[in-house]
Phi, psi and omega in degrees: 000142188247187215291278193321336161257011156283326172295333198292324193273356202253343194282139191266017149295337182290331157266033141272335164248181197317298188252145181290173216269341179279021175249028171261128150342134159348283163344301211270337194281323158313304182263065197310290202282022180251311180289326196272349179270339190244041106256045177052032167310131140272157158261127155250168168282116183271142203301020208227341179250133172291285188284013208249181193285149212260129184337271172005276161336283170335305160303294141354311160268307164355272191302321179323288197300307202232014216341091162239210179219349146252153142333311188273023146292332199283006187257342200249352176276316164357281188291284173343325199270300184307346158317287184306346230033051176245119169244097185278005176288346163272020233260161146216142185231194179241141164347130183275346171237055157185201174242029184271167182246141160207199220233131128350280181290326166268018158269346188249340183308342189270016204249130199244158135289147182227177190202159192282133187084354169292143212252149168296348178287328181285342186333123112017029204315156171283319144329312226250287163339299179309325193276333203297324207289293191292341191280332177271359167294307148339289202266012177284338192248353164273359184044050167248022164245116183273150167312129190269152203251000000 
């Protein structure tokens, strides 16, 4: 096993869903967070952060930045943009009620996918989703994971 599959085998979502995340489809690997929502996955706020922006918010500036129409849309403009060669998690824009500045990636950093009965330490950062979102697309299109039996 090299490195991509073992972080891929290392994320403790897997044992929460039916099939583990290296039995998604393409399909299902483009829209990481759409698929992970119609297996009752959420995106939340995770509780370890205090001060940070509230999903609502987020979602907000999401759709503002990108006219998308959820948060959970947002994984598959994700990829689309690293197509292209763009990494909007370093994207940087300004508050609409002030003037601070920040990253893409640090409006989304307070935020995990969760699942019911999931403890926070197994939560999902979403950063961490993003990247798992490129490592299996990765290895979904070199077909270098046999299906586990």
């Amino acid at each position: 096993m090299n490195k991509k599959e073992n972080f891929i085998n290392s994320l403790s979502i897997n044992r929460y869903l039916n099939n583990d995340l290296k039995s998604l489809d393409l399909e299902e690997c483009l829209d990481l967070f759409n698929t992970l929502r119609s297996q009752c996955f959420l995106i939340d706020e995770n509780n370890l952060y205090f001060d940070c922006i509230d999903f609502e918010t987020v979602e907000y500036y999401l759709q503002k930045l990108f006219s998308i129409e959820s948060f959970y849309d947002f994984s598959k403009v994700y990829i689309e943009c690293l197509l292209q060669g763009e990494n909007i998690l370093e994207k940087e824009f300004t508050l609409f009620h002030s003037d601070e500045k920040m990253t893409i990636g640090q409006l989304l950093q307070p935020f995990v996918i969760v699942g019911n009965g999931m403890t926070l330490g197994d939560c999902l950062p979403i950063l961490t989703a993003l990247e798992a979102q490129k490592t299996l697309i990765e290895i979904t299109k070199n077909n270098r994971i046999p299906e586990r039996k």
